[in-house]
Backbone and ligand atoms as CSV (ligand in chain L), in Angstrom:
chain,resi,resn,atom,element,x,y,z
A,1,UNK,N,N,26.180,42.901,-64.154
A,1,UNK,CA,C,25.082,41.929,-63.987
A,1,UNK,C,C,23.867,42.623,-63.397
A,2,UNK,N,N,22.785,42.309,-63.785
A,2,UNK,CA,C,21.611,42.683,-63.513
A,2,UNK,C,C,20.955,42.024,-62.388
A,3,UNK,N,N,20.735,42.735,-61.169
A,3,UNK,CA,C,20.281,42.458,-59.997
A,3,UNK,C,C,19.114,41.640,-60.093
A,4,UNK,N,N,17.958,41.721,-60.817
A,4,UNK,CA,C,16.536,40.830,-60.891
A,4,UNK,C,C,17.316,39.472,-62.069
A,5,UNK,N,N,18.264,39.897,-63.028
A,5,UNK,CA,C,18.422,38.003,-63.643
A,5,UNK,C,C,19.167,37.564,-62.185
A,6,UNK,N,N,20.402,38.175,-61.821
A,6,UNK,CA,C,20.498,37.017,-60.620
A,6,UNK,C,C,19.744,36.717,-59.927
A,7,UNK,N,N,19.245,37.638,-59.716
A,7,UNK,CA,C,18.056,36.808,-58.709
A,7,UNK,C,C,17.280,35.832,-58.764
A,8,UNK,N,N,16.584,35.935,-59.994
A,8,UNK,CA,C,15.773,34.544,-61.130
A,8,UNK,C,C,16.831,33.272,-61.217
A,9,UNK,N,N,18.090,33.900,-61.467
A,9,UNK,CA,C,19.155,32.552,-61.784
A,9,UNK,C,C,19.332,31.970,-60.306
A,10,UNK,N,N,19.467,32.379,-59.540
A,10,UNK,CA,C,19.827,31.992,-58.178
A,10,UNK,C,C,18.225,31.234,-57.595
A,11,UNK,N,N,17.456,31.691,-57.764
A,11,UNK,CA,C,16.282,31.452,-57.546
A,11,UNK,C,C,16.307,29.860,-57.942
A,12,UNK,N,N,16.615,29.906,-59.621
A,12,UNK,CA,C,16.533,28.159,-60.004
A,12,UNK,C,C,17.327,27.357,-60.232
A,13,UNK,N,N,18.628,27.988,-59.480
A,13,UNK,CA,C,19.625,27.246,-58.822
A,13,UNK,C,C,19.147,26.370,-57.785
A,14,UNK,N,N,19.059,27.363,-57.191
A,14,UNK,CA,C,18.137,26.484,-55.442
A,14,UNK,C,C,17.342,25.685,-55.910
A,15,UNK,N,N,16.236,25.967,-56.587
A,15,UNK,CA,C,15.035,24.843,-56.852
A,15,UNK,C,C,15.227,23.422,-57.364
A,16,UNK,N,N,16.591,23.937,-58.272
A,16,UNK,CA,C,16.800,22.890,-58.987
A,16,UNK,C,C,18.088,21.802,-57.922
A,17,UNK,N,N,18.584,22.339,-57.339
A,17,UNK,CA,C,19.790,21.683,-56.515
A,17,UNK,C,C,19.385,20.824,-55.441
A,18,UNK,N,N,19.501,19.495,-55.453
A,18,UNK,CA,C,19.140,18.688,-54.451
A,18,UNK,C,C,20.525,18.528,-53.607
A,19,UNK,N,N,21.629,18.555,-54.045
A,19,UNK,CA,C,22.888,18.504,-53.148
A,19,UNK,C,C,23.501,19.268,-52.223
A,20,UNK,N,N,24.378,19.065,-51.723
A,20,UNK,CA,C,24.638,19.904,-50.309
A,20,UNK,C,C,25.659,21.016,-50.948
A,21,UNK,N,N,26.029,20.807,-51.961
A,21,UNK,CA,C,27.074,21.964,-52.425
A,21,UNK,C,C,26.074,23.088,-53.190
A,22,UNK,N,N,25.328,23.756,-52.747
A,22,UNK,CA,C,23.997,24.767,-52.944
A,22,UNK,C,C,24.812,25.839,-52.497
A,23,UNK,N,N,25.122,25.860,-51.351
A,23,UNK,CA,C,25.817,27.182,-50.818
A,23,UNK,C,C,26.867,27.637,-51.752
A,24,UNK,N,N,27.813,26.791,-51.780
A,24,UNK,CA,C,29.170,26.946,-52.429
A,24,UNK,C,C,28.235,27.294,-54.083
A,25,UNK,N,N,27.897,26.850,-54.860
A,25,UNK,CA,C,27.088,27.256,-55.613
A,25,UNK,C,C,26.776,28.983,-56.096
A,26,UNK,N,N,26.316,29.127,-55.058
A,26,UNK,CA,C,25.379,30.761,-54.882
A,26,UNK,C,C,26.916,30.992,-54.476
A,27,UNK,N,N,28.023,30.990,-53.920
A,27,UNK,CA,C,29.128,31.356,-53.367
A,27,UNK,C,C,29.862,32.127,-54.791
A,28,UNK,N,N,29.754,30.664,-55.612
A,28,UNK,CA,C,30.606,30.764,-56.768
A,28,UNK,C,C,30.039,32.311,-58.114
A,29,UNK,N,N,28.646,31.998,-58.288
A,29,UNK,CA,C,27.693,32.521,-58.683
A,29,UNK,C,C,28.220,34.164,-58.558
A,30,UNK,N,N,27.904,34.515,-57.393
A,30,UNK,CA,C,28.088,36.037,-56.867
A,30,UNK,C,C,29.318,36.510,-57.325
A,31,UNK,N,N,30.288,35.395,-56.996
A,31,UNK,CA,C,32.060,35.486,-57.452
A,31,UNK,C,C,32.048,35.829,-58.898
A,32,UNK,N,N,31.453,35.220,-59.634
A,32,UNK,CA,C,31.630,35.021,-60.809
A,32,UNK,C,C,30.939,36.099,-61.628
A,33,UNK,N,N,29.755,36.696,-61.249
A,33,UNK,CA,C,28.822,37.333,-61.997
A,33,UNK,C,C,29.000,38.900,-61.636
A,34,UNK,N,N,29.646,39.187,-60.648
A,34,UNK,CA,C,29.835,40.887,-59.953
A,34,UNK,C,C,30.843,40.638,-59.905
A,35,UNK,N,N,31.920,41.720,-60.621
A,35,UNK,CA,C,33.033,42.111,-60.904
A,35,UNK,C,C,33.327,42.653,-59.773
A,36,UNK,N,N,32.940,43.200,-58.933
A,36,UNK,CA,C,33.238,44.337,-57.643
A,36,UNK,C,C,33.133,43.188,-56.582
A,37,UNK,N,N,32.253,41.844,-56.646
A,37,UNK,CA,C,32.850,41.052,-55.250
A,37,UNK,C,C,34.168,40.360,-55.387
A,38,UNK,N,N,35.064,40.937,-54.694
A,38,UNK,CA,C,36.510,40.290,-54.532
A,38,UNK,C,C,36.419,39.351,-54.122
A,39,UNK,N,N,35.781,38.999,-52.612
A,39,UNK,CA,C,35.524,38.347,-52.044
A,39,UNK,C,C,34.206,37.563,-51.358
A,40,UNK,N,N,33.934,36.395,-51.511
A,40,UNK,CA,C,32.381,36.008,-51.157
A,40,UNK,C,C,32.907,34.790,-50.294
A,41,UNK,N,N,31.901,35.129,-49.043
A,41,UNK,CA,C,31.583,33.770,-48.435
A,41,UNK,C,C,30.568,34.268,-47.101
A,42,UNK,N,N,29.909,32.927,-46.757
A,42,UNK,CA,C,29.140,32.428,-45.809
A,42,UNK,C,C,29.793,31.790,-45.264
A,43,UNK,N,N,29.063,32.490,-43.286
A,43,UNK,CA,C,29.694,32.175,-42.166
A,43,UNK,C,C,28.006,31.614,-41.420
A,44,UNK,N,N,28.663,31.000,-40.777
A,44,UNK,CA,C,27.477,30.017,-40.019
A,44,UNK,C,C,27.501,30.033,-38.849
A,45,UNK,N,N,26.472,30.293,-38.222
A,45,UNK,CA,C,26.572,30.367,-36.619
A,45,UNK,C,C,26.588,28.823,-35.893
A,46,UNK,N,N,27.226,28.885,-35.193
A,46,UNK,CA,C,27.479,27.388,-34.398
A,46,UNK,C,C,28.371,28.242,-32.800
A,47,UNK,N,N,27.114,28.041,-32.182
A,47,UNK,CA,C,26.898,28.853,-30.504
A,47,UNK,C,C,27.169,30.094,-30.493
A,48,UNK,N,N,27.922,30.564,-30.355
A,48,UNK,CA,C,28.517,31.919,-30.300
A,48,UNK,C,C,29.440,32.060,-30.977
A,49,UNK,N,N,29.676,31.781,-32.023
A,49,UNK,CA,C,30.756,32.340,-33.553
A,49,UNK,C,C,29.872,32.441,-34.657
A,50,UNK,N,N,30.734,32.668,-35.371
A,50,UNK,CA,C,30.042,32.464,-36.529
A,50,UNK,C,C,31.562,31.587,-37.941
A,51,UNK,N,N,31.182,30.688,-37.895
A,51,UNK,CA,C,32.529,29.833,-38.797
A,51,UNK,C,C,32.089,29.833,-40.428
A,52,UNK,N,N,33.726,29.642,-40.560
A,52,UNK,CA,C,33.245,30.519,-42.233
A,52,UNK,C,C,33.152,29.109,-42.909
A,53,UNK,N,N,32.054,28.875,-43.772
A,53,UNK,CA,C,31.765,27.572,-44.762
A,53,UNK,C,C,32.111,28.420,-46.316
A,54,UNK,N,N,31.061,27.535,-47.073
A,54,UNK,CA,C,31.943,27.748,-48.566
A,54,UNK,C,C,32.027,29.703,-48.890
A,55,UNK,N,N,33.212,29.765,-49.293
A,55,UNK,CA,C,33.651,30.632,-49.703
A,55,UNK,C,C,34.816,30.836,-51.518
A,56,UNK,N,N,34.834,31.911,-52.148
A,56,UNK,CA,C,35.497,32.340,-53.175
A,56,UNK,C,C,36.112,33.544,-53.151
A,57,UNK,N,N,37.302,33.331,-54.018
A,57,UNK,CA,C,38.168,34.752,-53.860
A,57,UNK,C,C,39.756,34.067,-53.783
A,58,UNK,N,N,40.509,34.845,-54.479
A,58,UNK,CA,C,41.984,34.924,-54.312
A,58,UNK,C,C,42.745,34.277,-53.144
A,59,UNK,N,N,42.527,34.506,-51.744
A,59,UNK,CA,C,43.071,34.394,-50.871
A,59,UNK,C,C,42.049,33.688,-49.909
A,60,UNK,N,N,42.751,32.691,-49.086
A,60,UNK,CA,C,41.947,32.266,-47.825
A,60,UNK,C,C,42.214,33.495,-46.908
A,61,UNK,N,N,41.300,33.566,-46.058
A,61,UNK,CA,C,41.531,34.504,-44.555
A,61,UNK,C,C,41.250,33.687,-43.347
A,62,UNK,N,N,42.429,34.237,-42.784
A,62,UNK,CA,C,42.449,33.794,-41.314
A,62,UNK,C,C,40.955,34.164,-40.413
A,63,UNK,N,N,40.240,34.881,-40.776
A,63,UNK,CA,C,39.144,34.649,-39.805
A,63,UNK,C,C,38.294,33.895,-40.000
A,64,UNK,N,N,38.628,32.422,-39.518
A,64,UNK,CA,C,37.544,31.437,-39.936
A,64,UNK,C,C,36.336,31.240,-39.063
A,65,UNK,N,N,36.820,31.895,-38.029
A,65,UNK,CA,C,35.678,31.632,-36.306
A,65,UNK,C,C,35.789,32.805,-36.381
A,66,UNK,N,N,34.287,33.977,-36.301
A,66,UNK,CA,C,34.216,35.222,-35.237
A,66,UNK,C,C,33.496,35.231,-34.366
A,67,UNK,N,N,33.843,35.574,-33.209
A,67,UNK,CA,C,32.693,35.457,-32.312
A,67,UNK,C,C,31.506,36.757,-32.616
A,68,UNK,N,N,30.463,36.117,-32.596
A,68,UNK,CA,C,29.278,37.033,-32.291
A,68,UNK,C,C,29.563,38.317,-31.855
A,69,UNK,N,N,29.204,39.590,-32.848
A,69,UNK,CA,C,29.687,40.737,-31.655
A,69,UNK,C,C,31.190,41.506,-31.962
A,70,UNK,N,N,31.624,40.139,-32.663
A,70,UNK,CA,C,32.836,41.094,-33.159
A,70,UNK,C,C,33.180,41.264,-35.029
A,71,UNK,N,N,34.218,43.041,-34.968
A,71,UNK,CA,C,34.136,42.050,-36.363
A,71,UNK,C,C,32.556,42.770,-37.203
A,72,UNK,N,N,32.792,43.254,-38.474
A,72,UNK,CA,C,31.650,43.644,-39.218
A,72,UNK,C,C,30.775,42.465,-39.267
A,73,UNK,N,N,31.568,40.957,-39.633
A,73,UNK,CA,C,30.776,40.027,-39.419
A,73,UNK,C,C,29.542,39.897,-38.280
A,74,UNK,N,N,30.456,39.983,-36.756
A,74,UNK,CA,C,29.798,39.196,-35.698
A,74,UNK,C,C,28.913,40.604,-35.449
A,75,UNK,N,N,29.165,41.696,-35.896
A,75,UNK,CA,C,28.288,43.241,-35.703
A,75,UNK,C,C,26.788,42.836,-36.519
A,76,UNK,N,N,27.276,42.372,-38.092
A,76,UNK,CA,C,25.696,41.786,-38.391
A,76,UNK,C,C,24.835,40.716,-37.620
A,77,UNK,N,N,25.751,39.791,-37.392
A,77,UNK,CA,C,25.230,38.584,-36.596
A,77,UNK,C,C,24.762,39.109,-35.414
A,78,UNK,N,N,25.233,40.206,-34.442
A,78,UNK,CA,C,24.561,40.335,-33.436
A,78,UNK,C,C,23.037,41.334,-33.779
A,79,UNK,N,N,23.231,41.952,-34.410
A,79,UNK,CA,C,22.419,42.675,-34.907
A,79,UNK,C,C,21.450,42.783,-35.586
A,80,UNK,N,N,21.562,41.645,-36.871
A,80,UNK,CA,C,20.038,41.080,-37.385
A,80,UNK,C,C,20.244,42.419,-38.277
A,81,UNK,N,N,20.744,43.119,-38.372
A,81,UNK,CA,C,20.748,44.347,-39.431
A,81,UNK,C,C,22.071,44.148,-40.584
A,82,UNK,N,N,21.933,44.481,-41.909
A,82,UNK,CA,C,22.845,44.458,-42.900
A,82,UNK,C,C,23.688,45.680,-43.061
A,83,UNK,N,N,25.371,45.306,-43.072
A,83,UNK,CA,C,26.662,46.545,-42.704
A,83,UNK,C,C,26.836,46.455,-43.539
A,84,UNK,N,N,27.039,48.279,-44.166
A,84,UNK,CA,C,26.821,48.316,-45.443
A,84,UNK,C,C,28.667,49.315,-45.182
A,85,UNK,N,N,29.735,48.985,-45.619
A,85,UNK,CA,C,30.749,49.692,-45.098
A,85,UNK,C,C,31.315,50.202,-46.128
A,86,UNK,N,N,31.668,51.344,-46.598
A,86,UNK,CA,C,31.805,51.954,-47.673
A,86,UNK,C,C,33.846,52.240,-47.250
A,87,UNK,N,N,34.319,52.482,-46.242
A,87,UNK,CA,C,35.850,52.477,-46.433
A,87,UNK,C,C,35.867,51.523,-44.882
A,88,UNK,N,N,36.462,50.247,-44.822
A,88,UNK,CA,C,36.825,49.077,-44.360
A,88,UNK,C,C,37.906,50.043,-43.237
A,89,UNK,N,N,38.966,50.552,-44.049
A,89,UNK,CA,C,39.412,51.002,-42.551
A,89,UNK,C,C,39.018,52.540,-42.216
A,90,UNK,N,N,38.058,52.648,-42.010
A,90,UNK,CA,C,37.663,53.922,-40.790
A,90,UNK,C,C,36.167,53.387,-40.116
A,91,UNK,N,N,36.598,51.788,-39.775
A,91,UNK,CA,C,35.566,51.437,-39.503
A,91,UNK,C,C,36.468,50.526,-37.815
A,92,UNK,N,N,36.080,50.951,-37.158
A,92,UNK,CA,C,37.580,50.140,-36.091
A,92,UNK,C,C,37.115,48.640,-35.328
A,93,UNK,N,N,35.440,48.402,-36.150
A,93,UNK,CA,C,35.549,46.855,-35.486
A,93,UNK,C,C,35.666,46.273,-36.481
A,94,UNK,N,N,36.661,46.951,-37.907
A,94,UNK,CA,C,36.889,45.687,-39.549
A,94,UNK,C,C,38.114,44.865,-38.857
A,95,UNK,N,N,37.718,43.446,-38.969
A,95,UNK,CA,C,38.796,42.781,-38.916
A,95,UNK,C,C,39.685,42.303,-40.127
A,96,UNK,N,N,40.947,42.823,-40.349
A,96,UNK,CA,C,41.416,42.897,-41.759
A,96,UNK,C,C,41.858,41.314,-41.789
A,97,UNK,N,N,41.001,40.918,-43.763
A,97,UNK,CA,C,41.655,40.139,-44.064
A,97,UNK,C,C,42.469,39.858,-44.858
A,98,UNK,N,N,42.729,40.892,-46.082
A,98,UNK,CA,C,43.040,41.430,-47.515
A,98,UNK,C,C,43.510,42.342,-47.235
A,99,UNK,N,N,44.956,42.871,-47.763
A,99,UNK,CA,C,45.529,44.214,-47.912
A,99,UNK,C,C,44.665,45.177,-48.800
A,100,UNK,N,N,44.125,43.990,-49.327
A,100,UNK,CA,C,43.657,44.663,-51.095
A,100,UNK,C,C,42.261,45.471,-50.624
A,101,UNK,N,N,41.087,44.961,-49.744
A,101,UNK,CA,C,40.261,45.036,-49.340
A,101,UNK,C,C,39.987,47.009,-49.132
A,102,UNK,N,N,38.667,47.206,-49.626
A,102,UNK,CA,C,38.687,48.966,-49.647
A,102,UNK,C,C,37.238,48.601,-49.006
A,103,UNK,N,N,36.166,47.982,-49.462
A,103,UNK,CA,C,34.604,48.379,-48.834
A,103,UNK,C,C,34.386,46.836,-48.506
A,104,UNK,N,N,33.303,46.964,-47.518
A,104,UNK,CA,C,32.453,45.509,-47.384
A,104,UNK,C,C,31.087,45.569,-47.105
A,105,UNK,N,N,30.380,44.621,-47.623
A,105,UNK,CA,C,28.953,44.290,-47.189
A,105,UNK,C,C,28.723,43.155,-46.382
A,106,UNK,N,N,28.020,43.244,-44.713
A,106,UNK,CA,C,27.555,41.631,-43.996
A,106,UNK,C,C,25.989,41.491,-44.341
A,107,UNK,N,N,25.396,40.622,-44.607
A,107,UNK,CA,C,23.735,40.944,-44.411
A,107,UNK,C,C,23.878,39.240,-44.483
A,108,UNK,N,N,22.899,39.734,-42.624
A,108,UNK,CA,C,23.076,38.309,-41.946
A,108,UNK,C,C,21.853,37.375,-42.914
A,109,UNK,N,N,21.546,36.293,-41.878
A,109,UNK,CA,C,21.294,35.452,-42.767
A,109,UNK,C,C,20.063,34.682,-41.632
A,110,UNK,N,N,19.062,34.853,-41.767
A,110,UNK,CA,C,17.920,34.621,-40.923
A,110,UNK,C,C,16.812,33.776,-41.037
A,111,UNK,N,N,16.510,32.749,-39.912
A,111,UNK,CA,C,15.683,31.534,-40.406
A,111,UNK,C,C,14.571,31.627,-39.126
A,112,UNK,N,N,13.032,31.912,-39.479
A,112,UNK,CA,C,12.421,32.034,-38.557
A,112,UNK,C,C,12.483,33.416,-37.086
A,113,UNK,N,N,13.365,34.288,-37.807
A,113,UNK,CA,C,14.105,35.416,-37.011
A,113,UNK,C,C,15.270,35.130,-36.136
A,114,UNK,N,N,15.515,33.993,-36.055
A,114,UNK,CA,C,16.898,33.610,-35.522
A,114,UNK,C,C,18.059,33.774,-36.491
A,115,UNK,N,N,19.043,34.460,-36.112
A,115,UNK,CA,C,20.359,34.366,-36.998
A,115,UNK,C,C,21.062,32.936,-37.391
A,116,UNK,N,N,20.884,32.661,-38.601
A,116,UNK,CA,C,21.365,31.551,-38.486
A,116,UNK,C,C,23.068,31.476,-39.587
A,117,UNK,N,N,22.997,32.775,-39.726
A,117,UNK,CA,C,24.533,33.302,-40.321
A,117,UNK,C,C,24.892,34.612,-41.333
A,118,UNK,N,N,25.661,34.980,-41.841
A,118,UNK,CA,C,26.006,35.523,-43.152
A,118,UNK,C,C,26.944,35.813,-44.151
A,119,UNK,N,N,26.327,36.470,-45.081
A,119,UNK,CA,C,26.754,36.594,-46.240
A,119,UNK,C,C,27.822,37.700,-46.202
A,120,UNK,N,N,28.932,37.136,-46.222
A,120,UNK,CA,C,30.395,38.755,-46.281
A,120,UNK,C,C,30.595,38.798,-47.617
A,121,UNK,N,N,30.838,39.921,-48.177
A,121,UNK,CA,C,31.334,40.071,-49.132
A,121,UNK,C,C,32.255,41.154,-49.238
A,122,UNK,N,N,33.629,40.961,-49.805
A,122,UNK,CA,C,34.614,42.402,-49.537
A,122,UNK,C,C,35.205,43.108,-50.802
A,123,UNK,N,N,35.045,44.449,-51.075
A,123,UNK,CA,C,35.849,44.133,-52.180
A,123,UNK,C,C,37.135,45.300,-52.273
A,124,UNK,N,N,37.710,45.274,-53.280
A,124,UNK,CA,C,38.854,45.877,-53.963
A,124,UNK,C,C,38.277,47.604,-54.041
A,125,UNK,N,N,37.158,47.775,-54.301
A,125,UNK,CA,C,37.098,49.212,-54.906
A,125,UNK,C,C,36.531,49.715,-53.355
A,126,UNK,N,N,36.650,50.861,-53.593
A,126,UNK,CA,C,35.951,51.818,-52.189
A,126,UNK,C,C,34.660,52.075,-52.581
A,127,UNK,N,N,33.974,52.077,-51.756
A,127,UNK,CA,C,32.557,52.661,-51.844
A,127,UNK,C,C,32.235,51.523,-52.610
A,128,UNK,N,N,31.983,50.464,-52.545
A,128,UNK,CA,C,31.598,49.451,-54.057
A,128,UNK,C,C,30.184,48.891,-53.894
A,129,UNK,N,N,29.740,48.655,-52.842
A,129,UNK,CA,C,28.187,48.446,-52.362
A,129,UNK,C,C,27.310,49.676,-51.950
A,130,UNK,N,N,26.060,49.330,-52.559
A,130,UNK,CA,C,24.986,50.195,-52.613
A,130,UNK,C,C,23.608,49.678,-51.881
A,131,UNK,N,N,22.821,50.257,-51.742
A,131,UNK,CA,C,21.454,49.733,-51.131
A,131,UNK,C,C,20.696,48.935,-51.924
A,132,UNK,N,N,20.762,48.848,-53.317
A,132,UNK,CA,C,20.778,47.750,-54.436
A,132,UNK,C,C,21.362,46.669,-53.927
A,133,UNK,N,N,22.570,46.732,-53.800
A,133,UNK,CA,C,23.350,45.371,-53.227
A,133,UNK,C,C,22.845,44.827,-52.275
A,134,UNK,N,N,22.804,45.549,-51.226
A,134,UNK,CA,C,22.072,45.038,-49.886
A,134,UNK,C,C,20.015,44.279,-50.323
A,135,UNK,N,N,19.672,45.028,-50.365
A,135,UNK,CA,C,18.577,44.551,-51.117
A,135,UNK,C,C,18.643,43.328,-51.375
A,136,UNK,N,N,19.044,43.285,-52.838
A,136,UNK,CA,C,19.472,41.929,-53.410
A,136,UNK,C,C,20.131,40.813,-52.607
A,137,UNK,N,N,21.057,40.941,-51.984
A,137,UNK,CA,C,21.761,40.059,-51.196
A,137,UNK,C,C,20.808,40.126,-49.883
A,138,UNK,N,N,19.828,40.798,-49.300
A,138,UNK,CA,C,18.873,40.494,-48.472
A,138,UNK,C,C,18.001,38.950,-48.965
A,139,UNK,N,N,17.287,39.127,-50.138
A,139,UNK,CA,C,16.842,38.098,-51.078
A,139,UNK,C,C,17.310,37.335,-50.724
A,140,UNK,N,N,18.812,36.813,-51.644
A,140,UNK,CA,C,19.312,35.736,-51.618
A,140,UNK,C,C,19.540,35.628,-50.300
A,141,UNK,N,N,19.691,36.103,-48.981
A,141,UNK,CA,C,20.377,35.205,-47.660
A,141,UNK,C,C,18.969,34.804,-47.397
A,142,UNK,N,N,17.632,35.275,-47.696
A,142,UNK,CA,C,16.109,34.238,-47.396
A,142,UNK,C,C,16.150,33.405,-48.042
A,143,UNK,N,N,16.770,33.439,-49.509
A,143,UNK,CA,C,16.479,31.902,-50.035
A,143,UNK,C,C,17.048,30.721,-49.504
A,144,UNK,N,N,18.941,31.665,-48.584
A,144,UNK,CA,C,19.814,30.245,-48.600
A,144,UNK,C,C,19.313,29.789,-47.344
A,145,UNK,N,N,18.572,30.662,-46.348
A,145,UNK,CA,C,18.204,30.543,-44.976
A,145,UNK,C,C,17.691,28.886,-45.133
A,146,UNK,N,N,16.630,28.436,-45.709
A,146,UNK,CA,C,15.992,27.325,-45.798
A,146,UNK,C,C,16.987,26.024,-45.979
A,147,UNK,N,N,18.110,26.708,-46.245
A,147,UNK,CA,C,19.240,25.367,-46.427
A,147,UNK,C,C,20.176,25.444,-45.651
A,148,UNK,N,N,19.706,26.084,-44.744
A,148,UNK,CA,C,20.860,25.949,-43.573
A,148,UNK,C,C,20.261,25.646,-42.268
A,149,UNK,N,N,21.059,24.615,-42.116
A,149,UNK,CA,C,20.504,24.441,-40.452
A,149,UNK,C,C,21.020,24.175,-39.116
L,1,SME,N1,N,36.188,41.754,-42.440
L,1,SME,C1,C,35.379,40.828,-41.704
L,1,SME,C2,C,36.101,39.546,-41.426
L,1,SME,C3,C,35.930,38.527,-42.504
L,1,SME,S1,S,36.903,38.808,-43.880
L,1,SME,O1,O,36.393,40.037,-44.557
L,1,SME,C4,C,36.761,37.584,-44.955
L,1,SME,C5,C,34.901,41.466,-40.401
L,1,SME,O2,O,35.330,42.567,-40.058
L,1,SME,O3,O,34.101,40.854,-39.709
């Protein structure tokens, strides 16, 4: 899939979506269109965690709450910067959720410069995210920012 059509498609997804299932939407979208995301979902900050809302992929994971801070997740969330993790375990704050799991990308999710969550994505192959990815998935977490509150 081509990084600028999703982007356009996602773009008039949002515009066009008046309902609350928008997230899950763009959730499904990413799932569906990149062969290399195993796993997709958005986590939402609510005080000091970050709780996981709509998500896609094979398996549920037990980390539904991370706190801030921990966790590649709560590392973006504290950080306001996008973890770009190329081998999941030689990384010692990955909290495993997938045996299957080889690389991951967090790129939080920011409204007005406040964290207001992010975008995990994990996948199967090693090394599977690039600065393309991040990029792109920078984009989309400004578009979903406006629908989250
Ligand atoms: N690996 C994440 C936890 C979430 S699961 O990947 C779905 C982390 O280290 O924060």
């Amino acid at each position: 899939m081509d990084y600028d059509v999703a982007e356009r498609e996602i773009k008039k997804m949002i515009a066009g979506s008046k309902n609350s299932n928008l997230l899950q939407k763009v959730v499904d979208y990413l799932y569906e269109n990149f062969e290399r995301y195993s796993w997709v979902g958005i986590y939402i900050v609510k005080e000091n965690d970050l709780i996981l809302g709509p998500w896609r992929g094979e398996h549920a994971t037990e980390h539904t709450k991370i706190p801030i801070g921990k966790g590649i997740c709560g590392s973006a969330a504290q950080s306001g910067k996008t973890e770009l993790i190329p081998d999941v375990n030689k990384d010692n704050r990955y909290l495993a959720c997938f045996v299957s799991t080889r690389s991951e990308i967090v790129v939080p999710i920011k409204k007005n410069k406040k964290i207001v969550g992010a975008v995990d994505i994990d996948s199967d192959i090693p090394n599977a995210f690039n600065k393309q990815d991040a990029f792109f998935l920078e984009k989309i977490a400004d578009m979903l920012s406006k629908h989250i509150c």
